[in-house]
N, C-alpha and C positions, 0 to 999 in steps of 0.2 A: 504494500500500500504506500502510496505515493505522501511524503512530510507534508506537502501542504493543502494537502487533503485532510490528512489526520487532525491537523490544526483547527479548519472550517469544522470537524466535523465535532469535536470538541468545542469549540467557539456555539454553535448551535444549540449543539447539548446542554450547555450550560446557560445561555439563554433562555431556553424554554422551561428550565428548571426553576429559573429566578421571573418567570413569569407567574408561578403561582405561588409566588411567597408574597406576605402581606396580609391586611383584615379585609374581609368582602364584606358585603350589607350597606346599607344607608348611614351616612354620616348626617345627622342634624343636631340642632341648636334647640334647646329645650323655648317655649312660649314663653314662658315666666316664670321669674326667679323662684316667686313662690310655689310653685309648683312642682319644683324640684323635693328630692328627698334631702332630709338634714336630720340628724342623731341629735335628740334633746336629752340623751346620755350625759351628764357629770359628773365625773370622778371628784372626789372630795378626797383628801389628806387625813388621817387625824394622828 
């Protein structure tokens, strides 16, 4: 097999490999603030 074959063909492979890395799904931005989740949790000391 021909080097600069094996290079392309490696080059390739390795693109399409780095093609499904990463998070899928919808990215948004919540309405409002308040509507988001928030922990009313307090730790106290004693």
């Amino acid at each position: 097999m021909n080097y600069t074959r094996t290079v392309y063909l490696l080059l390739t492979l390795m693109l399409l490999a780095l093609g499904g890395c990463g998070n899928t799904g919808d990215l948004y931005l919540p309405e409002d603030a308040s509507e988001t989740l928030t922990s009313d949790n307090q730790q106290t000391e004693s």
